[in-house]
FIZANU-296192 format. One line per 10 residues: their letters; for each residue z, y, x of C-alpha. Coordinates in steps of 0.2 Angstrom, whole numbers. Layout:
N
A	Z/Y/X  ...
***
This chain:
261
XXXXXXXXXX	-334/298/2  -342/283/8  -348/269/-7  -357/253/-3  -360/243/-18  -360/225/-15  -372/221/-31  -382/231/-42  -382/225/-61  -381/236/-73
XXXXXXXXXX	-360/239/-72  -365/246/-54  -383/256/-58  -373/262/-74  -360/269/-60  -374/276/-44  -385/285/-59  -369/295/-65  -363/298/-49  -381/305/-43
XXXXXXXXXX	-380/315/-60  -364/326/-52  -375/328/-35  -364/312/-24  -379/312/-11  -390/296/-10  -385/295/8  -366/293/3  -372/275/-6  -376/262/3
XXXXXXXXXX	-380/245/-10  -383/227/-4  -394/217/-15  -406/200/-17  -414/205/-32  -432/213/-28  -434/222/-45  -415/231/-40  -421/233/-23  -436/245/-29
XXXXXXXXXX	-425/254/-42  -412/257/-29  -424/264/-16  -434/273/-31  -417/284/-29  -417/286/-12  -404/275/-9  -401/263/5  -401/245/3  -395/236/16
XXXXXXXXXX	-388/216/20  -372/212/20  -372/209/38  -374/226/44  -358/232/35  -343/232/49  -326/239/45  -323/258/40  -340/260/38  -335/266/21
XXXXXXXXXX	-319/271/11  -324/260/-2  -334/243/-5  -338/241/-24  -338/224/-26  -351/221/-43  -355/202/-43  -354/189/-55  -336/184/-58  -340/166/-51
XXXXXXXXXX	-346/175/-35  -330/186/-33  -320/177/-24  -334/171/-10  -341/188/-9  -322/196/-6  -320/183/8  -334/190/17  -331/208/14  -312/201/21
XXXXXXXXXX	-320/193/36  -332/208/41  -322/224/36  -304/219/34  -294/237/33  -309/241/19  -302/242/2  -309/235/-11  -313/241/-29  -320/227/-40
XXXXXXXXXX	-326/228/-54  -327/209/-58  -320/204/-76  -305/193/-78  -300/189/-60  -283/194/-54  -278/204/-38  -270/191/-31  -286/178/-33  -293/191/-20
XXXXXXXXXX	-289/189/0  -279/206/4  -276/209/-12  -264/225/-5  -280/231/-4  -288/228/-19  -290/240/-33  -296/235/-50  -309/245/-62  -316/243/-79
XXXXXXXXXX	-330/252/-82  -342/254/-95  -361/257/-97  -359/277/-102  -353/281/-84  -373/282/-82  -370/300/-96  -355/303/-86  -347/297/-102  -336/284/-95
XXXXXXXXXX	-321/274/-98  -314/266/-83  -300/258/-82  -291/258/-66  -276/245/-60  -271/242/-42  -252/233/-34  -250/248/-23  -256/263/-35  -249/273/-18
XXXXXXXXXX	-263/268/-10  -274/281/-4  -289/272/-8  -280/270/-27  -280/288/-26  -300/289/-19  -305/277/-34  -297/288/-46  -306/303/-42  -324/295/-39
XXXXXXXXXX	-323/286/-56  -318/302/-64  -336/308/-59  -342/300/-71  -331/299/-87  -312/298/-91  -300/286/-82  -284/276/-89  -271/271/-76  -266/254/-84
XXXXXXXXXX	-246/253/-79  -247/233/-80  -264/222/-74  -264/210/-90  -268/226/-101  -287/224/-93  -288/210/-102  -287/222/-120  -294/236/-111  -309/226/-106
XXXXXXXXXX	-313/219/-124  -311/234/-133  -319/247/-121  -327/237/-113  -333/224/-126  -332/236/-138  -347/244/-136  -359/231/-140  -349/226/-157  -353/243/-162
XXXXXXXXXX	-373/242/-157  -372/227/-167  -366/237/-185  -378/251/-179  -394/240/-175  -391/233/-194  -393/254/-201  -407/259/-190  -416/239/-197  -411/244/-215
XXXXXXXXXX	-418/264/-210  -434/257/-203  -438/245/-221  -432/260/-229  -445/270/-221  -459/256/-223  -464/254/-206  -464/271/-198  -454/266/-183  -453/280/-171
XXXXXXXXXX	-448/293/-187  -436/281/-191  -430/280/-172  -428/300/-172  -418/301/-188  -405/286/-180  -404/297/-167  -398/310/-177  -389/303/-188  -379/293/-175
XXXXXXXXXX	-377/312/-165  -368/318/-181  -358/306/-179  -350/312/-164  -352/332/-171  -340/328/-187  -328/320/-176  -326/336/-165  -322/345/-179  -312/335/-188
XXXXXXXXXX	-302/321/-178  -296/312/-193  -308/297/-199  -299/297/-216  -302/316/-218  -321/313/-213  -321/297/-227  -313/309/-238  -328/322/-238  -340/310/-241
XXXXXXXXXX	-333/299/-254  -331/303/-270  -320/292/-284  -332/281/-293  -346/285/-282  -358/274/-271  -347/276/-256  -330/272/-265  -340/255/-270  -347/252/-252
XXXXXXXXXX	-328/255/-245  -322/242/-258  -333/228/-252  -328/233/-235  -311/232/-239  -314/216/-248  -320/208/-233  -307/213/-222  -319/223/-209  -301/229/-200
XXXXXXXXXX	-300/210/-196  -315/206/-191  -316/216/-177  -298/214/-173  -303/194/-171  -320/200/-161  -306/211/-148  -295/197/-149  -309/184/-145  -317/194/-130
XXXXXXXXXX	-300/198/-124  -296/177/-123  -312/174/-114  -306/189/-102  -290/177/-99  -300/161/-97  -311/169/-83  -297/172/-75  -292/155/-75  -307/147/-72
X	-307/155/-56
***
């Protein structure tokens, strides 16, 4: 298969270094790109970067469209103009298939950063999920982590603050453990760094042998104890509703996006 990404932030280098992870040759990427400091990262990688101009139509099965969402719609129109029977999987937030010209041949993706550990959560939406090239998105993606056909396009919109979003609300609550770890250790950063690590790799080890958080609460917790008290206050602050109002805030501004363009 045939990539070219048109832009290279880190949605799109999350997505190439998983991909070169599974052994997808650098010569099976072609990436357009401005930014010089991309440029050399991209070429580090033996990739090819190359101007938009020298893209022409079925050149590629696919052109990953990775821009800005106030450049989306411009940049489609000159995919659209130069390679019009290419489809297009774009993985711009908030912009509805049918903003895009062609939209019969757009396919919308919303990835997340741990595609780079072949991690991934993408989810995938397209008008005509028939599509062939629905069907080549599918199977690239899965390269690098798990896809989630999304039956109706507004669920992106959820999808993309709580996957999506979601990871940085939880780097925020861990960034506040590994600050607390490092006072706690007076100083001693990098030895603080290696336990965060881990402690936050546990975390992923309990929960592969026991899917149940309340179980996992359950064994640490005891009645009356320090963690029964720390549950209490979270529970007195409503900690449920608070992220339930951060996903339901990024999920609005995901619906503004898509009316501001």
């Amino acid at each position: 298969m045939k990539i070219c990404f048109l832009g290279a932030g880190n949605i799109a280098q999350a997505i190439i270094s998983g991909l070169l992870k599974v052994n997808v040759s650098p010569r099976d990427i072609v990436c357009i790109e401005r930014n010089l400091e991309k440029i050399a990262l991209l070429e580090s990688q033996q990739l090819s970067v190359q101007p938009l101009a020298s893209v022409s139509d079925n050149m590629f099965d696919l052109i990953v469209l990775a821009v800005k969402p106030k450049d989306a719609i411009a940049a489609a129109q000159d995919i659209t103009r130069i390679a019009p029977h290419t489809p297009i999987l774009t993985l711009v937030a908030g912009i509805e298939i049918a903003q895009y010209p062609n939209p019969q041949l757009v396919i919308r993706a919303m990835p997340n950063t741990a595609s780079t550990y072949n991690k991934g959560i993408t989810a995938l939406y397209s008008d005509n999920q028939m599509l062939h090239a629905f069907q080549q998105s599918v199977e690239l993606l899965e390269k690098v982590g798990h896809v989630m056909v999304m039956k109706k396009e507004d669920d992106l919109h959820v999808f993309t603050s709580i996957i999506g979003s979601g990871q940085a609300f939880l780097f925020r609550i861990l960034n506040i453990y590994l600050n607390e770890l490092k006072i706690l250790n007076k100083g001693n950063d990098e030895e603080s760094i290696a336990m965060f690590k881990d402690f936050v790799g546990s975390l992923g080890d309990l929960f592969n042998q026991d899917r149940d958080f309340e179980t996992l609460i359950n064994k640490i917790k005891s009645p009356g104890g320090t963690t029964q008290a720390g549950l209490e206050s979270l529970e007195k602050n409503n900690i449920e509703s608070v992220f339930k109002e951060a996903f339901k805030a990024a999920e609005h501004r995901s619906i503004e996006i898509n009316n501001e363009n």
